[in-house]
C-alpha positions in Angstrom: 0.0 0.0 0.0 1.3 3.6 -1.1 2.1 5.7 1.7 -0.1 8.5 -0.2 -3.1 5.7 0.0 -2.5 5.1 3.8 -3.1 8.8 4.3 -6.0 8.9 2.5 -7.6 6.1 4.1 -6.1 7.5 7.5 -8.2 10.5 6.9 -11.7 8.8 6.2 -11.6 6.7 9.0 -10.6 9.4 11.3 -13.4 11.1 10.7 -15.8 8.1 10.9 -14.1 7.4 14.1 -15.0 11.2 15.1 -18.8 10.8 13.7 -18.9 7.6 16.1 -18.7 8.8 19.0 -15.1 7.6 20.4 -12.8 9.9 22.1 -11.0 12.3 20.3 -7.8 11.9 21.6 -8.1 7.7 21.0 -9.3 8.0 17.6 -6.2 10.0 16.6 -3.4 8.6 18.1 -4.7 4.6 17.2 -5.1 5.9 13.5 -1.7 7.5 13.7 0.4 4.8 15.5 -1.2 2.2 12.7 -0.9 4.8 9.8 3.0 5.2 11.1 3.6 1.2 11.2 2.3 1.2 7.8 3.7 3.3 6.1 7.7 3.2 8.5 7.2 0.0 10.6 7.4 -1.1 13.9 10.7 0.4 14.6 10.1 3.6 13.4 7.1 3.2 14.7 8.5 2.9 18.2 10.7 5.4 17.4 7.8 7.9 17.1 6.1 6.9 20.3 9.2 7.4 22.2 9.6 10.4 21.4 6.7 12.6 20.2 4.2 12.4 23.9 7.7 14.1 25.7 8.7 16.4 23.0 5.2 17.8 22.4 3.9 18.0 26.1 7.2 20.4 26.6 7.2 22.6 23.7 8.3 25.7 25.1 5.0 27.0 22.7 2.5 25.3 25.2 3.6 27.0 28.2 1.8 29.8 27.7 -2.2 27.0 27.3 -2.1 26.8 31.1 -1.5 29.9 32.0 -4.0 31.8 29.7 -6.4 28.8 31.5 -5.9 30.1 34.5 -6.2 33.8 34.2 -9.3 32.9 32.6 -10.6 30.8 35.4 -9.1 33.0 38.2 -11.5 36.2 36.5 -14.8 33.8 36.2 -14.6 32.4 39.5 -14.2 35.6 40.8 -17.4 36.7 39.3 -15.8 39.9 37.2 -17.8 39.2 34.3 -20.8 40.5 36.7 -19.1 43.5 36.9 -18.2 44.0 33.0 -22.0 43.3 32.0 -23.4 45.8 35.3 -20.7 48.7 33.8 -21.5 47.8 30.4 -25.2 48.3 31.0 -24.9 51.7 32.7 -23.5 52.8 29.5 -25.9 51.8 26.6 -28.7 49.4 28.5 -30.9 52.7 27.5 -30.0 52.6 23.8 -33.0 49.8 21.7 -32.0 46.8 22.4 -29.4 47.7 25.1 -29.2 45.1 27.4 -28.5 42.7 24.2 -25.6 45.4 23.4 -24.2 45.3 26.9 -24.0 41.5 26.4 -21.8 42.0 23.2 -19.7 44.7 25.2 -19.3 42.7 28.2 -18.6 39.7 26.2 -15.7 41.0 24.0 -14.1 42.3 27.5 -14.3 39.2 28.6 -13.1 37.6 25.9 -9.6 39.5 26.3 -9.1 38.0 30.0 -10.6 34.4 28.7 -9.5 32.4 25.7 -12.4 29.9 26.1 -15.5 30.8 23.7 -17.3 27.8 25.6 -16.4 29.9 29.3 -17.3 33.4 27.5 -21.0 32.0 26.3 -21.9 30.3 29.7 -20.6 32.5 32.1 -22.4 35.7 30.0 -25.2 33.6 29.6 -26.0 32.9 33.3 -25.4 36.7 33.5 -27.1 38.6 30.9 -30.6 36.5 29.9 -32.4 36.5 33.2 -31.9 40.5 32.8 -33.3 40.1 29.3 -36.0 38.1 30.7 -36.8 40.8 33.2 -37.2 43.3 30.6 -39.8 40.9 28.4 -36.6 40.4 25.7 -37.5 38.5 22.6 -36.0 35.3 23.8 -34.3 34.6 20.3 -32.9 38.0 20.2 -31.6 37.5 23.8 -30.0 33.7 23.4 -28.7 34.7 20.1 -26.9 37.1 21.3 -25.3 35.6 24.1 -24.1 32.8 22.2 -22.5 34.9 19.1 -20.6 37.4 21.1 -19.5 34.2 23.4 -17.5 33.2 20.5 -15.4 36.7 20.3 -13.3 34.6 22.9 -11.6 32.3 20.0 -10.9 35.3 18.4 -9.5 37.9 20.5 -6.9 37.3 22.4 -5.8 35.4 24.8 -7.1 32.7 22.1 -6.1 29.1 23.2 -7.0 28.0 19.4 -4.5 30.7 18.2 -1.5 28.9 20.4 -2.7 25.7 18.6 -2.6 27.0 14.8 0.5 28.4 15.8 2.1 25.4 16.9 0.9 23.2 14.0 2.2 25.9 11.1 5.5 27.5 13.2 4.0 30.7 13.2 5.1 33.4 15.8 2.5 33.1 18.8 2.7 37.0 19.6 1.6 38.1 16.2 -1.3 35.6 16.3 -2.3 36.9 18.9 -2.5 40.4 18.2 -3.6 40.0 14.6 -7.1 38.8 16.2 -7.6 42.2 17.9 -9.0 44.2 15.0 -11.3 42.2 13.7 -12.8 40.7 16.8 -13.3 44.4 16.9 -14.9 44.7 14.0 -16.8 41.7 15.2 -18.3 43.1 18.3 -19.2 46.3 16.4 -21.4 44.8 13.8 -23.1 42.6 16.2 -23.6 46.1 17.9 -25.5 47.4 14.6 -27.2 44.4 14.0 -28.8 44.6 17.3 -29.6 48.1 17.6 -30.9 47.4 13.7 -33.1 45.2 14.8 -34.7 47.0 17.9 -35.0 49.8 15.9 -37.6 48.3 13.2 -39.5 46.3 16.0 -38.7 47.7 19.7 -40.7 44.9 21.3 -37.7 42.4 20.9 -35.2 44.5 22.5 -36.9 47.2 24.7 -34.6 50.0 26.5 -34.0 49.9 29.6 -33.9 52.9 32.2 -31.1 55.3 31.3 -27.7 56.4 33.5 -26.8 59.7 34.9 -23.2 60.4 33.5 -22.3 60.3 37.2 -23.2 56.9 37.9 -21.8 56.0 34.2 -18.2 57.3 35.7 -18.4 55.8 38.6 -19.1 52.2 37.8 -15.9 52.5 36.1 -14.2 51.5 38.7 -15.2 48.0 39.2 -13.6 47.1 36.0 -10.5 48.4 36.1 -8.8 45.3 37.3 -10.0 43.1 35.0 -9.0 46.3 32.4 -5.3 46.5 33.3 -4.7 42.7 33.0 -6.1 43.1 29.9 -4.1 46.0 28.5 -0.8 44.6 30.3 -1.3 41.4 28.4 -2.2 42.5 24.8 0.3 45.6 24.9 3.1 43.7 26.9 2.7 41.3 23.7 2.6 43.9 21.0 5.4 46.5 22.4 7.2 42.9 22.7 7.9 43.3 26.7 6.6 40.1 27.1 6.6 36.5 25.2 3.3 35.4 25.5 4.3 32.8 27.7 5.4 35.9 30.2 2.4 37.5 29.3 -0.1 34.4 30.0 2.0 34.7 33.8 1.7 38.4 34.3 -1.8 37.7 33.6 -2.4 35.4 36.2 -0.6 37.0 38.8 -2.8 39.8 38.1 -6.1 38.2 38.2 -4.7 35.9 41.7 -3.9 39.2 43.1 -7.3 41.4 42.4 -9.2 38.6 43.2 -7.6 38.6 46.8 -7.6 41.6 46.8 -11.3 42.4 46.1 -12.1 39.4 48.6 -13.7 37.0 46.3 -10.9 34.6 45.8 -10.3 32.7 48.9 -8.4 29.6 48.9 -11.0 27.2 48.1 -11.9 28.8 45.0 -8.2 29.3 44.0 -7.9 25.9 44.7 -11.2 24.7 42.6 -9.4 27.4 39.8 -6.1 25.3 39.8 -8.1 22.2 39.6 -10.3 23.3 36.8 -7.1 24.4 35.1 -5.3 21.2 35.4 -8.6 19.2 34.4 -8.8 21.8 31.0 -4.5 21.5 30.6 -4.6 17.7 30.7 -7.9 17.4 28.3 -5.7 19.8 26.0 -2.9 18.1 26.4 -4.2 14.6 25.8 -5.3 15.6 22.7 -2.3 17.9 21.4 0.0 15.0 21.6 -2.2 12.3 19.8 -2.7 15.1 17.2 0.4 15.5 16.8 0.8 11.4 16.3 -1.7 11.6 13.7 -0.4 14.8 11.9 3.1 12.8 11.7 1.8 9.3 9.7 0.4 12.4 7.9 3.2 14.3 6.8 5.4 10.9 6.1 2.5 9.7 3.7 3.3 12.9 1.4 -0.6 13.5 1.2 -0.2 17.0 2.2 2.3 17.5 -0.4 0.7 15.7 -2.9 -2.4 17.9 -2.6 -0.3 21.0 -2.6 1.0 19.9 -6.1 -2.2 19.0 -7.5 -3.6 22.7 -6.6 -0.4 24.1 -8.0 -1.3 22.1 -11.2 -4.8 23.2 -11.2 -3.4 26.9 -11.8 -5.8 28.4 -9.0 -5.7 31.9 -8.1 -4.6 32.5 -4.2 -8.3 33.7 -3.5 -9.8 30.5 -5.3 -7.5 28.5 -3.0 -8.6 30.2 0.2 -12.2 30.1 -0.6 -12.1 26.2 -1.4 -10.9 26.1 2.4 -13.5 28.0 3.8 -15.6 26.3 2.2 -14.1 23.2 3.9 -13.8 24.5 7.5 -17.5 25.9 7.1 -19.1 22.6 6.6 -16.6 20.9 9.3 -16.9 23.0 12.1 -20.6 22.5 12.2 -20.0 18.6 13.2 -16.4 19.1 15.0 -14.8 20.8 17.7 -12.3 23.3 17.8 -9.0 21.3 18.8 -9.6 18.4 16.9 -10.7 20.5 13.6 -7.5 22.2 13.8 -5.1 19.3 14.3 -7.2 17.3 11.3 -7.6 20.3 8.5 -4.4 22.8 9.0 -1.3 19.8 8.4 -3.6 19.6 5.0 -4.4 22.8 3.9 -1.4 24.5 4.9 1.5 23.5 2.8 -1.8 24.5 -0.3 -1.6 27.9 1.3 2.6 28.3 1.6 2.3 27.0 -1.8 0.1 29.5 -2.9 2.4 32.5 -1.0 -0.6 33.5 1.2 0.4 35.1 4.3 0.0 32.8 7.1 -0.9 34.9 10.1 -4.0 36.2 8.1 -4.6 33.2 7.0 -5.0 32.1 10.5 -7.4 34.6 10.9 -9.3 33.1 8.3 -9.4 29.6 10.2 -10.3 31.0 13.7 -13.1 33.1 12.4 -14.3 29.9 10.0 -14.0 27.8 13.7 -15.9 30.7 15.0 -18.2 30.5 13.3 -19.1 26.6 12.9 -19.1 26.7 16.7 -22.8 28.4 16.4 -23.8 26.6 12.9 -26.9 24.1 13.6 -26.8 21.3 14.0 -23.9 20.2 16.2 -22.3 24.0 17.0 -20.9 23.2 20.8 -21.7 26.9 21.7 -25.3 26.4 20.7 -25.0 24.1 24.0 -23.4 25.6 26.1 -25.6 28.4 26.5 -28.8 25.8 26.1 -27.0 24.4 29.4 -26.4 27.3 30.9 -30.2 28.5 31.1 -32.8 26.4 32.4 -36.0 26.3 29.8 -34.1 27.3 27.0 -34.8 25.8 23.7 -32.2 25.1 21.1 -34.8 26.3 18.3 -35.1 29.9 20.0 -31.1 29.7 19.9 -31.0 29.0 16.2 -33.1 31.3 15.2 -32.0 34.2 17.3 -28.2 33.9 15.9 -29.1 34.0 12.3 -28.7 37.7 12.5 -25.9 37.1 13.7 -24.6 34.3 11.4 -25.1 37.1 8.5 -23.1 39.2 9.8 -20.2 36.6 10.7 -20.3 36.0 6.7 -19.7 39.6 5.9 -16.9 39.8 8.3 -15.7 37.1 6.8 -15.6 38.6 3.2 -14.0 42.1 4.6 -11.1 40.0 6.0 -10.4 38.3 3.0 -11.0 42.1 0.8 -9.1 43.9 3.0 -6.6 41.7 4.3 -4.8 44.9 6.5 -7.3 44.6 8.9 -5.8 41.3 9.8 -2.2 42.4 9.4 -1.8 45.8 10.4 -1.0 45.5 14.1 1.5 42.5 13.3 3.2 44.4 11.3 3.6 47.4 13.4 5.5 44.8 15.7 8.9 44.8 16.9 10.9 41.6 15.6 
């Protein structure tokens, strides 16, 4: 059997294995350790098993998963998100449809302190719809909305699925990172407009609720400006290049262990339950990195990859023909799979296609996350569809659907002013030092 052929097949049954229902982490490394026999024998084999599990688990790249983890879980069990939604809310909850908007804003703060799009959507969730509820909210427009802007958390950094892409395609973690900024951005802002769009042309789905004085506007300031530093230290202790992002994930956490003591809601049983958490989400990660990485090897030494990246060569495809096909591909995948696993399976395939097509890699990473993003609220199997169904008691998953449609649209045209105007992406990478 051709090693090409043993990729092939490698590939079909991995995602029947996927489809079926066995774990993840399982299904890859069994298809990779026999792919790898076939295709280099037992000893090399062997070989491969001695020495990928140590190799991958210290990469000096996935020093900084944990750590972005635990600043995350440090600021949710500390309950700040509360405090970003009630500050967001004194500033636009009387504008149509403003408690929906103060979900968006409170979301995309917390999505720069959390790299979990699952945390963002549940913790937001448990948050902002019984306020909805209070004010008679459509319950479409108030799910929807919860579970879109949950998502920003993938994008904007600290993105875990960023790290990943990173350490499958060699790119620099740093300017990953920051090249999410502007358009999660841009993200947050058009979910903004199609809200207040909405309200507008029928105010029962999203009535206002009772407006502000500037005074107490300026003053609620103040319970966010922990969370708000950590932030800033992070992403500009990144960009300035101050920090790796490995430093930067640490800083982070220091921060949020330290404002959480000092505010009096971290005692040592919830830092303890944080660490734990942390560890639990690590390990998961972990567990599936390195048996990724097992089946991404068999991968590479079948020449499939490279094979495919000849054959689109051949086909004489523009670069924007190449990257669309791919969307295309990650649109229809990421509605069955999750993020990790759709990541390790699609980018060792697409991406030598993309080198080979001399498209930029860090906005093409973009791309991917934003594709991911959005499959992660696509019907049927969208795991942020879930989370928030989880997260509120009585909600139903059709009310969900149908409320992030709006929202789905506008995902779509982001999508197609990234790939026109591919600055947006690249601009703040390329202001960066080194």
């Amino acid at each position: 059997m051709s090693p090409v052929l043993v990729g092939a097949l490698s590939f079909v049954v991995l995602l029947a294995t996927l489809l079926s229902g066995i774990p993840i982490a399982v299904g890859m490394a069994a298809i990779g350790i026999i792919g790898f026999t076939l295709i280099n024998g037992v000893e090399g084999m062997m070989g491969m098993m001695a020495v990928i599990p140590w190799s991958k688990a210290t990469h000096y790249t996935f020093t900084v998963v944990p750590l972005f983890i635990l600043m995350g879980n440090l600021i949710f069990i500390a309950r700040f998100g509360e405090d970003l939604y009630n500050v967001a809310r004194k500033w636009v909850g009387h504008l149509p449809g403003g408690l929906a908007v103060t979900t968006i804003l409170a979301c995309t703060g917390f999505a720069a302190a959390c790299g979990s799009s699952t945390a963002s959507a549940a913790t937001m969730s448990k948050i902002a719809v019984p306020e909805m509820d209070r004010y008679r909210y459509s319950r479409r427009l108030s799910l929807g909305s919860v579970a879109s802007a949950g998502t920003l958390a993938i994008m904007i950094p600290p993105s875990i699925a960023m790290v990943l892409y990173c350490s499958i395609t060699n790119q620099p973690v740093g300017k990953m990172l920051i090249a999410g900024i502007l358009p999660g951005l841009l993200m947050s802002c058009c979910y903004i407009f199609a809200v207040v769009l909405q309200c507008r042309r029928h105010p029962e789905r999203g009535p206002s609720a009772e407006r502000a004085t500037w005074r107490e506007r300026f003053q609620s300031l103040y319970k966010v400006w922990g969370v708000a530093a950590i932030s800033l230290v992070v992403m500009v202790g990144i960009y300035m290049g101050i920090f790796t992002p490995t430093e930067a994930g640490a800083m982070g956490s220091i921060g949020a262990l330290v404002l959480g003591i000092g505010s009096g809601r971290l005692n040592m049983e919830r830092i303890r339950n944080a660490l734990l958490d942390t560890a639990k989400t690590t390990g998961m990660i972990f567990l599936i990195v390195i048996a990724a990485f097992m089946f991404s090897i068999q991968f590479t030494v079948s020449q499939l990859p490279q094979e495919l990246a000849r054959w689109v060569i051949g086909l004489g495809l523009s670069p924007l023909a190449v990257v669309i096909a791919v969307i295309a591909i990650y649109l229809v995948m990421g509605t069955f799979m999750e993020t990790i696993p759709l990541l390790f399976l699609t980018v060792p395939i697409v991406f030598p296609m993309i080198e080979a097509s001399h498209i930029d890699p860090i906005w093409f990473g973009v791309i991917t996350i934003l594709c991911i993003e959005i499959g992660m609220i696509t019907p049927p199997f969208g795991i942020t569809l879930f989370a928030t169904q989880a997260s509120i008691p009585g909600a139903k998953i059709e009310d969900i659907i149908r409320g992030m449609v709006p929202f789905l649209v506008v995902d779509l045209i982001v999508l197609v002013i990234l790939i026109v105007f591919p600055g947006i992406s690249l601009f703040l990478p390329g202001l960066m030092k080194g």
